[in-house]
C-alpha positions as CSV (number, residue, x, y, z in Angstrom):
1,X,230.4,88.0,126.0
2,X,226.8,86.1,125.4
3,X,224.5,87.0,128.7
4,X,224.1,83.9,131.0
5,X,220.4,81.7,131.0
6,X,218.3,83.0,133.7
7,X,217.9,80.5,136.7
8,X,214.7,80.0,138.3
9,X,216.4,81.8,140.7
10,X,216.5,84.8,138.7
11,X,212.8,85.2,137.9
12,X,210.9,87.6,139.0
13,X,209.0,86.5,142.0
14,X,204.9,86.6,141.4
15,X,202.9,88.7,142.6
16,X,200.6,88.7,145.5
17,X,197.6,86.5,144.6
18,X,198.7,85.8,141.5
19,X,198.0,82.2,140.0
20,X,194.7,82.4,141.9
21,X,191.8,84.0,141.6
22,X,191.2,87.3,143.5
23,X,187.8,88.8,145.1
24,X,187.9,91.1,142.1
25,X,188.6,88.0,139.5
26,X,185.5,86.1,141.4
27,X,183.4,89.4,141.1
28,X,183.5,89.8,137.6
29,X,182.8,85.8,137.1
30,X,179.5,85.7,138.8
31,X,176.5,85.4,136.4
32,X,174.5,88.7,138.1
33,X,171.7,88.6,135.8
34,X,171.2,84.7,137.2
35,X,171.6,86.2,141.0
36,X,168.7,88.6,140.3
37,X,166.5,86.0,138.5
38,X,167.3,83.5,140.9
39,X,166.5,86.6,144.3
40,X,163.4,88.3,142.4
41,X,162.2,84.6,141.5
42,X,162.1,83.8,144.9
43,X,160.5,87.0,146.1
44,X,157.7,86.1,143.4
45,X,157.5,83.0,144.9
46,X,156.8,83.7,148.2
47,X,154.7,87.1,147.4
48,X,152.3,84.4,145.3
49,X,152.0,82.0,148.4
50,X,151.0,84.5,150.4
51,X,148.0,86.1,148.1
52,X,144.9,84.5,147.6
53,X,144.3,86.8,144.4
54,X,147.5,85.3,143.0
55,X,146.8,81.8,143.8
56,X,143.3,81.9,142.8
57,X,144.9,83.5,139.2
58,X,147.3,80.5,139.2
59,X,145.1,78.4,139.0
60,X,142.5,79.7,136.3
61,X,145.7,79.9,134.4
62,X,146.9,76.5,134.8
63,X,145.0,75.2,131.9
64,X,146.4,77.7,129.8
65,X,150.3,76.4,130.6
66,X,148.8,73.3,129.5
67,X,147.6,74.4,126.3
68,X,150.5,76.4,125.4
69,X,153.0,73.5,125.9
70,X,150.8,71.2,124.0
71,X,150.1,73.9,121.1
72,X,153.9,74.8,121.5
73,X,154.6,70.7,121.2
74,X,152.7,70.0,118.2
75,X,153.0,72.9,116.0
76,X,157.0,72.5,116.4
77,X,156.4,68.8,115.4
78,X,154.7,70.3,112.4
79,X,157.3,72.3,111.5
80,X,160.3,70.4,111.9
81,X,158.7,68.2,109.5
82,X,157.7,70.6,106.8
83,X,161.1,72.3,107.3
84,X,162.6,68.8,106.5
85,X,161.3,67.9,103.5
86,X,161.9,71.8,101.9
87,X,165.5,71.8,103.0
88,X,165.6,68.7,101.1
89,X,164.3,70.4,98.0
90,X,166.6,72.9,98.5
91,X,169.1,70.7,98.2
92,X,167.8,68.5,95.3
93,X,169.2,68.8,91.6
94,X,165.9,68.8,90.2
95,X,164.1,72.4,89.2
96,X,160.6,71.5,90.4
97,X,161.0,70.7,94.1
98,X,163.9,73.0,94.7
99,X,161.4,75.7,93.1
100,X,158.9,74.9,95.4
101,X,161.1,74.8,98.4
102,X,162.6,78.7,97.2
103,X,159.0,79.5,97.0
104,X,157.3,78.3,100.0
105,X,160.2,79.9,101.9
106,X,160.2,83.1,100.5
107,X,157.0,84.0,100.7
108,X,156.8,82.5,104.4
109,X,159.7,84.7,105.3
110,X,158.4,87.5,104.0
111,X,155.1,87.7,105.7
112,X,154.4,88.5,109.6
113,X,153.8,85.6,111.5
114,X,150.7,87.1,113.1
115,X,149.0,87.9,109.5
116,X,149.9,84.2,108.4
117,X,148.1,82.7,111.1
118,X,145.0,84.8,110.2
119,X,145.1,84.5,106.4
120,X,145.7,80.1,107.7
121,X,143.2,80.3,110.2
122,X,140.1,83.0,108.2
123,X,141.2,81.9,104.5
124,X,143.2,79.1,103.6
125,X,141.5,75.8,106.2
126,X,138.0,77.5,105.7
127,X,138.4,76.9,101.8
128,X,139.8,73.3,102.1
129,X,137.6,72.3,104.7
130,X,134.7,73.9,102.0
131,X,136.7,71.8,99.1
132,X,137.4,68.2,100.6
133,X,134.8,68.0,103.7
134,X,137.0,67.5,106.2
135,X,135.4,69.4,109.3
136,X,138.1,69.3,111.4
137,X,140.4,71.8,109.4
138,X,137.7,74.1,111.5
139,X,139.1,73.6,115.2
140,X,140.7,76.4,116.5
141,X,143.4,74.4,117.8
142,X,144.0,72.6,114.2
143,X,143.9,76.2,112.9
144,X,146.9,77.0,115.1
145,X,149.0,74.4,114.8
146,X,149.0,74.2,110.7
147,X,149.4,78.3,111.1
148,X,152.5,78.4,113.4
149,X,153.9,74.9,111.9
150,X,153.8,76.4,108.6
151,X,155.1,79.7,109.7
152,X,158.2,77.9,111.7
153,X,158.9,75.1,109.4
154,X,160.5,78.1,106.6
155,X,163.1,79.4,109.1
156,X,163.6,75.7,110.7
157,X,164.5,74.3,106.3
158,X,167.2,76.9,106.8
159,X,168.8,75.6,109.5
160,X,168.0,72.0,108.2
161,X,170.0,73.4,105.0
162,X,172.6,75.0,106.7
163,X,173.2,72.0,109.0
164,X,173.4,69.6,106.0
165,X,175.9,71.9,104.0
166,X,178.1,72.3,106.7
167,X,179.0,68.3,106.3
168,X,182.1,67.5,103.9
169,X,180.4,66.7,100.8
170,X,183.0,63.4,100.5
171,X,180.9,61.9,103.1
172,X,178.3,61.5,100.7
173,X,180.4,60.6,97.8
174,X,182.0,57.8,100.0
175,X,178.2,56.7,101.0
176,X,177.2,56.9,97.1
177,X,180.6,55.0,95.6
178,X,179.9,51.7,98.3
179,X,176.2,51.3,96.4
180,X,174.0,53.8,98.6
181,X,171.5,55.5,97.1
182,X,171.2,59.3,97.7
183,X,168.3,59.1,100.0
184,X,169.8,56.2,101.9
185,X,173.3,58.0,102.0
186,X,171.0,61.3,103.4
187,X,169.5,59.2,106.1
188,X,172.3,56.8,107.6
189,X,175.9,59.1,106.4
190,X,174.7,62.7,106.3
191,X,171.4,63.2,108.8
192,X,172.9,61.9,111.9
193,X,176.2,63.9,111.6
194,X,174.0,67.0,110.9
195,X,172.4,66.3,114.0
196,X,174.8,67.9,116.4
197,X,175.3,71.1,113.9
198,X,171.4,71.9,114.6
199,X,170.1,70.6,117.8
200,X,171.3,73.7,119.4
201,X,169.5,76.3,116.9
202,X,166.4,73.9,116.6
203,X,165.9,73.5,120.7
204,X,166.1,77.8,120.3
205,X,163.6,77.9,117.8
206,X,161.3,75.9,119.9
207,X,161.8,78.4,122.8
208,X,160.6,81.3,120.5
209,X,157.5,78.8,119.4
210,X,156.6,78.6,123.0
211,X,156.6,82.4,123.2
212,X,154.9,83.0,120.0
213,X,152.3,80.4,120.8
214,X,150.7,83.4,122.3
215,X,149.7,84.6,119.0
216,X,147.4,81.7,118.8
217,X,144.5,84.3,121.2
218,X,143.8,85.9,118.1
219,X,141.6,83.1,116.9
220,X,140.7,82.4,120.7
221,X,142.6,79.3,121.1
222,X,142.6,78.8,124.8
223,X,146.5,79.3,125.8
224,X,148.1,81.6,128.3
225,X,147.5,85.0,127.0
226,X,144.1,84.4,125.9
227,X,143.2,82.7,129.6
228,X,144.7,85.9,131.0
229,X,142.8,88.1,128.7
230,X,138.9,86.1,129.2
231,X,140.4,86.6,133.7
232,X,141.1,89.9,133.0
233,X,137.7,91.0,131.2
234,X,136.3,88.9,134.2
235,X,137.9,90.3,137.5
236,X,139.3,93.5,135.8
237,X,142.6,92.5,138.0
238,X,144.8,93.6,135.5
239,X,148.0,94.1,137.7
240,X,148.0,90.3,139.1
241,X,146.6,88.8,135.9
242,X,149.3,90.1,133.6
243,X,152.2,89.3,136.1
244,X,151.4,85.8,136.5
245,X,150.5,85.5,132.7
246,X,154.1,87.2,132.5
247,X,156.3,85.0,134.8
248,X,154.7,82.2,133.5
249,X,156.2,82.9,129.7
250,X,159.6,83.4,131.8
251,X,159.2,80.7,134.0
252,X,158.9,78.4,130.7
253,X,162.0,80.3,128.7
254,X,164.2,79.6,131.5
255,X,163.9,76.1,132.2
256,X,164.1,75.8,128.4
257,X,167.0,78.3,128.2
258,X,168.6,75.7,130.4
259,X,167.5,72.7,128.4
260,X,169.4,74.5,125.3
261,X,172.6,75.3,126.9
262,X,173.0,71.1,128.1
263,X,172.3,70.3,124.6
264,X,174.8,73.0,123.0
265,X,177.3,71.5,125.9
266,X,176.5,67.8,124.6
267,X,176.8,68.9,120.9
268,X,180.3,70.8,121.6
269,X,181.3,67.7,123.4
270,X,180.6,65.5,120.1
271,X,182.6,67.9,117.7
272,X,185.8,66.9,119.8
């Protein structure tokens, strides 16, 4: 004889608390590590209100925030530029630009970021300022910008790349069979659907560019870490001067951190 259907009647009752969360459930959902940003950020906060020697280090540093967003700004503008145009060769059939591309890549990669600004900044604008007169390819802050756009834009043509690849290629064969050219196809079919795939990586890279900005004191470009330094050699206030030039860099990585997690939201949101 076939058992009978259970009846709702016949289910096991719940639990207590279950179907909601519980003070343990709640516990385990709280972002801590935003808690104790959020508390020591606030104890920073107040400890720098109430110090003269903190708020006269603010200030001297100000100009350096200023200077590292706008090196920060333009060198990424550089970069995703450059990176651009070599993930296009990447992608092209023929040998000579895709050769470049590989190259320029490759040998970016490969090389420290700190010892390519140097060799940019000591070798390379020195010998064409020298070869086309252009006195400009001199300024420190020029010097910078090419250095750390150059450096960036080889990692940014791999996520260009990878972006682009990830599109089904019968988008652009549809684009090419209604009478679009392959450059037109790239720029009105493939490009703008691409765009959600790297936002999210790109707006991360820029964070880093913020924080490696800082490697722009070695040729005593006037940003953060080389205001801190000249305050430093000038009050020998070590302590103070390095923990504002410190939760500065945070303070800037945060808000950004938050800026990239709206635009992975926004991109996930477009995907559906």
């Amino acid at each position: 004889m076939s058992p009978s259907p259970t009846t709702p009647s016949d289910a096991t009752p719940p639990l207590p608390g279950q179907g909601r969360l519980l003070p343990a459930d709640i516990l385990q959902r709280v972002p801590w590590w935003a808690v104790v940003l959020v508390i020591g950020g606030l104890l920073a906060l107040y400890g720098i209100l109430n110090s003269p020697i903190y708020i006269e280090t603010y200030h001297f540093l100000a100009s350096g925030v200023v200077m590292t967003i706008r090196l920060a700004v333009l060198a990424y503008a550089a970069a995703m530029v450059l990176g651009l145009f070599a993930a296009l060769a990447q992608l092209s059939r023929h040998p000579v630009p895709y050769t470049i591309a590989r190259l320029y890549i490759e040998v970016i990669r490969g090389v420290p970021l700190l010892v390519q600004l140097l060799y940019i900044a000591f070798v390379l604008t020195p010998a064409l300022s020298d070869l086309t007169g252009i006195r400009w390819l001199r300024n420190d802050i020029v010097r910078a910008t090419l250095g750390l756009g150059i450096g960036y834009g080889a990692y940014l043509a791999e996520i260009y790349r990878a972006g682009i690849e990830s599109i089904p290629r019968g988008q652009m064969e549809a684009a090419r069979s209604v009478g679009l050219t392959y450059w037109q196809a790239m720029r009105f079919i493939v490009l703008p659907q691409a765009v959600r795939v790297i936002l999210p990586p790109l707006a991360n890279d820029f964070i880093s560019m913020l924080k490696d900005s800082s490697l722009a004191s070695i040729i005593s470009v006037q940003e953060l870490t080389y205001s801190g330094q000249l305050l430093n050699a000038r009050t020998f206030r070590s302590f103070q001067t390095y923990n504002m030039v410190a939760l500065l860099y945070l303070s800037m990585s945060l808000i950004g951190s938050v800026g990239v997690r709206g635009i992975e939201r926004w991109a996930s949101r477009g995907k559906h």
